[in-house]
C-alpha positions in Angstrom: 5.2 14.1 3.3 2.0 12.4 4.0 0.9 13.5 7.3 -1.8 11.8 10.0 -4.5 14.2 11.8 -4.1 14.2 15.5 -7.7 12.9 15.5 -6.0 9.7 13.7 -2.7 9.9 15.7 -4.3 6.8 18.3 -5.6 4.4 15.1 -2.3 4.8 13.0 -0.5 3.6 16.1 -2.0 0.7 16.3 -2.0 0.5 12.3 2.0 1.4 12.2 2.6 -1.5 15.3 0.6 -4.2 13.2 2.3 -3.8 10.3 6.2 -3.2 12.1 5.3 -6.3 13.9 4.7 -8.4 10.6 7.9 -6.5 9.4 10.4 -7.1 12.4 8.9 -10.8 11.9 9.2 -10.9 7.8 13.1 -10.4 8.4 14.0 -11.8 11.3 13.0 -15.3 9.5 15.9 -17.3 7.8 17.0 -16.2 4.3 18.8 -18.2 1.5 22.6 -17.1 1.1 23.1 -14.1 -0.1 25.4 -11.5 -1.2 25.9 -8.9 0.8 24.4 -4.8 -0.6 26.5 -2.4 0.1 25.6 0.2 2.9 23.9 3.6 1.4 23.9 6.5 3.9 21.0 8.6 2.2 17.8 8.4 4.0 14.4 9.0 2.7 11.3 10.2 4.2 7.5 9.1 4.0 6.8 10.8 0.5 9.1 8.5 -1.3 10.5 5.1 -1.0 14.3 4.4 -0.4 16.5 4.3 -2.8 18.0 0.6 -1.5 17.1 -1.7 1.0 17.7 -0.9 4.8 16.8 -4.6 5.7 19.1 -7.9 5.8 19.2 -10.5 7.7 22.7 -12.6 6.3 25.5 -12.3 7.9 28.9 -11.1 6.7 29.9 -13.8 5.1 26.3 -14.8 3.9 25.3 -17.2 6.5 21.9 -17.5 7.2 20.4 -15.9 10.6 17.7 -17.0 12.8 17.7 -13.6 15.0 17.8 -10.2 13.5 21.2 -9.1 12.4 22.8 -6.5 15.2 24.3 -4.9 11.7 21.0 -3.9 10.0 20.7 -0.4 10.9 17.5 0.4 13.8 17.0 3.9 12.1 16.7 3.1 8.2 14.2 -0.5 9.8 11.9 2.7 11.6 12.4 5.0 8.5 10.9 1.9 6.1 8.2 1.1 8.5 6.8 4.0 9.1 6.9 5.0 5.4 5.2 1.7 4.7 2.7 2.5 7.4 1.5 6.3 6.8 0.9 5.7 2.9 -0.9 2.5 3.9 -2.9 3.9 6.8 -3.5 7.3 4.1 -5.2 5.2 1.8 -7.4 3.1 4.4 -11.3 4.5 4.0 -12.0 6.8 6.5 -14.1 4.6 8.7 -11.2 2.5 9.4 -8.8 5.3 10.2 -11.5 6.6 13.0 -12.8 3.2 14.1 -13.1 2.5 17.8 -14.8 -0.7 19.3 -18.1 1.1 20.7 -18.1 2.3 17.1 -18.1 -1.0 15.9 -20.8 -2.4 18.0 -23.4 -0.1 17.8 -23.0 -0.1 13.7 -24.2 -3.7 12.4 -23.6 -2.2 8.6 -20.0 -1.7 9.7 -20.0 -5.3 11.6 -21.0 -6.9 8.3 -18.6 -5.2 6.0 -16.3 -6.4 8.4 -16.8 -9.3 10.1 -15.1 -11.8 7.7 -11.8 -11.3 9.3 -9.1 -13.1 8.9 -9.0 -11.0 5.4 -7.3 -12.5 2.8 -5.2 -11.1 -0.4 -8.3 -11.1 -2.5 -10.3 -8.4 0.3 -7.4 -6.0 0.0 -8.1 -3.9 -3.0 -11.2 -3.6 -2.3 -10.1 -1.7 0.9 -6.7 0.3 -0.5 -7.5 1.2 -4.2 -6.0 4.7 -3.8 -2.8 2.4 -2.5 0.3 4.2 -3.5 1.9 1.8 -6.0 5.7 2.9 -4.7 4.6 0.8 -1.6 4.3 -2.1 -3.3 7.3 -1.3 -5.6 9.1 -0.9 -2.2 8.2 -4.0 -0.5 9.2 -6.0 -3.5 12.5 -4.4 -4.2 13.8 -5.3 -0.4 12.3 -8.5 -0.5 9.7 -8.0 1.7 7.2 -9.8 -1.2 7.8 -11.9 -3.6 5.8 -12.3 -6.4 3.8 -14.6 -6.9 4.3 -16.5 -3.8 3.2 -13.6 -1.5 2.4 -10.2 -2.8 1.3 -6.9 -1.3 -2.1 -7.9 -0.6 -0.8 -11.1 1.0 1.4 -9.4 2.8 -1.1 -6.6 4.2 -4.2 -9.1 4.5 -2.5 -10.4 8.1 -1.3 -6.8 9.1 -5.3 -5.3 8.5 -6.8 -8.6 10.2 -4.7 -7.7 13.1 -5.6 -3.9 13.0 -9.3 -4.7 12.7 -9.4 -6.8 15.6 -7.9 -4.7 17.7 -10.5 -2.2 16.8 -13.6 -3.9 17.4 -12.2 -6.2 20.3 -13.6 -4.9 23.6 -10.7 -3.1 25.4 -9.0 -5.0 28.3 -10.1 -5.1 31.8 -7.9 -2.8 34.3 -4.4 -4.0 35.4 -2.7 -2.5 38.0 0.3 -3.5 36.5 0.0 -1.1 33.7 0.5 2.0 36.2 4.0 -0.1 36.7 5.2 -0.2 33.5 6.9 2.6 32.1 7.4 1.1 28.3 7.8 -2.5 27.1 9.2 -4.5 30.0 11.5 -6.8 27.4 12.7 -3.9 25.2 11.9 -1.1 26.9 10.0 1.1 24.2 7.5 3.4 26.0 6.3 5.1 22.6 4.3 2.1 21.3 1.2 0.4 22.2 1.5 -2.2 25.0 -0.4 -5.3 25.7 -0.6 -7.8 28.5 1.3 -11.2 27.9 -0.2 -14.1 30.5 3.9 -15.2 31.6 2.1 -18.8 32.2 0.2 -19.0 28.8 -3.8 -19.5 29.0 -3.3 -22.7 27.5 -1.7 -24.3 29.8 -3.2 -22.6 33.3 -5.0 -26.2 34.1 -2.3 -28.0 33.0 0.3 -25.6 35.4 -1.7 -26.1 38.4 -2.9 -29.9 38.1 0.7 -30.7 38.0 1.8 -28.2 40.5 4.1 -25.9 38.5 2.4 -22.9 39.3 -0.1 -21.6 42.2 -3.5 -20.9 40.6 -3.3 -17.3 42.1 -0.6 -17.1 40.1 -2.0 -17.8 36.6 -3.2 -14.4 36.0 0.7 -12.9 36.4 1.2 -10.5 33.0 4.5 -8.6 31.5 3.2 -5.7 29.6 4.9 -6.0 26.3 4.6 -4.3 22.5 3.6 -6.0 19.5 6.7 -7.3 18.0 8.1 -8.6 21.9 4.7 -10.3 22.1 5.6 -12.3 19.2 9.1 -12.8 19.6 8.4 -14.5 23.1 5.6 -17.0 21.4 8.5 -17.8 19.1 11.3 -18.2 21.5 9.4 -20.8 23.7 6.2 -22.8 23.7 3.3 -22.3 25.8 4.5 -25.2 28.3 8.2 -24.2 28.3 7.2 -20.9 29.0 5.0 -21.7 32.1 7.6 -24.0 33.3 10.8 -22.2 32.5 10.1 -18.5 31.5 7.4 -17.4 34.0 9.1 -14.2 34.7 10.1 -11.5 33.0 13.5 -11.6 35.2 14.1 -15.3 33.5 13.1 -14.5 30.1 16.0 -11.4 30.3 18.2 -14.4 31.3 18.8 -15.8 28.2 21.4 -14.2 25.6 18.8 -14.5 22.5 16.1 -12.4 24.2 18.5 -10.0 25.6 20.3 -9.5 22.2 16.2 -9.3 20.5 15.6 -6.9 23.1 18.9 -4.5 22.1 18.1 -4.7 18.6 14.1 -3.9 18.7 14.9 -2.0 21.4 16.8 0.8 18.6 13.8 1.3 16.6 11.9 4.9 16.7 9.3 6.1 15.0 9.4 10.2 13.6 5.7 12.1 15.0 3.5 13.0 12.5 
């Protein structure tokens, strides 16, 4: 059972939230028809793979889905991930395992080995050549990748772009609202890492207040949300229907598909390590 040093523990967070985001993503998308696997009970830990796939997202009579399925199970999802995640984050170089943002800016060798982000399939074995090859077997068998469309390294290119800026991104000024939040405020998860979502979008902030749907006092208004909520609201609604429409997190929870996203994300735990 591949285990993380507590010294680590605050990197592979951030590694294992990247790469459950991409994940949650990956198979909440639409999939061709289908026929449905049968349900395996056995679980598996983080020193092997599974022996079948915990991850669908057809229907019971093979429709396709645009929101997760309710039926996948939230425990076998976590169980995948963070299997996925801790052999992937094991094989990182050490560097990137301990890598902090003042770290980063006060090392211009390490800002030049890793400046040309986003990465792209071809930078990935070059960073995980120790890479377990069960991870990859893994990903393939469950459809995760498909060869050759998008393999592993396609698949982790995004998920290590995403880790590395986080790392060498300077860390965000003080909100009070942070003292307020006691997890993610759409699916409640206080176990992973949170950041702030603008509820009226950057984008549109002159846009808002030149045409008078929002106060410019108001334009700096954030929900503290995790990773895969982030996304999930970009996807829901565009920048301008979410400054006009969801500019709350009280009318965002209105709506039956980000409740029933909320219930669903909302199951997933990860084991310590």
């Amino acid at each position: 059972m591949t285990t993380i040093p507590k010294h680590q523990q605050k990197n592979y967070e951030i590694f294992r939230d990247c790469l459950s985001t991409a994940l949650i993503e990956k198979i909440s998308q639409p999939r061709s028809k289908k026929p449905k696997r049968k349900h395996r009970s056995k679980k598996y830990s983080s020193s092997a793979p599974p022996p079948t796939s915990p991850i669908s997202t057809s229907t019971q009579n093979g429709d396709t889905e645009k929101e997760a399925d309710p039926s996948v199970e939230a425990d076998d999802l976590a169980d995948f991930a963070d299997y996925i995640a801790a052999e992937t984050f094991h094989a990182l170089p050490y560097e990137l395992k301990t890598l902090d943002y003042y770290t980063y800016t006060k090392s211009p060798d390490l800002q030049t080995r890793y400046y040309a982000v986003p990465l792209t399939g071809a930078s990935i074995p070059s960073l995980l050549p120790a890479l377990d090859p069960a991870v990859a077997d893994s990903l393939s068998t469950y459809g995760v990748t498909r060869e050759p469309a998008q393999g592993i390294d396609e698949f982790l290119a995004p998920i290590l772009t995403s880790y590395l800026a986080t790392l060498s991104t300077a860390p965000p000024p003080p909100r009070s609202t942070i003292r307020e939040a006691d997890g993610c405020e759409v699916c409640g998860r206080d176990w992973v890492p949170l950041s702030y979502h603008h509820l009226i979008p950057r984008m549109v902030h002159s846009k808002a207040v030149k045409r008078g749907w929002h106060r410019a006092e108001d334009l700096q208004n954030v929900a503290w949300l995790c990773g895969a909520c982030h996304r999930f609201v970009h996807r829901f609604a565009g920048h301008e229907e979410l400054a006009r429409r969801y500019y709350t997190v009280e009318l965002l929870m209105a709506e039956e598909q980000v409740r029933r996203w909320a219930d669903w994300v909302g199951r997933l735990r990860w084991k310590g390590r």
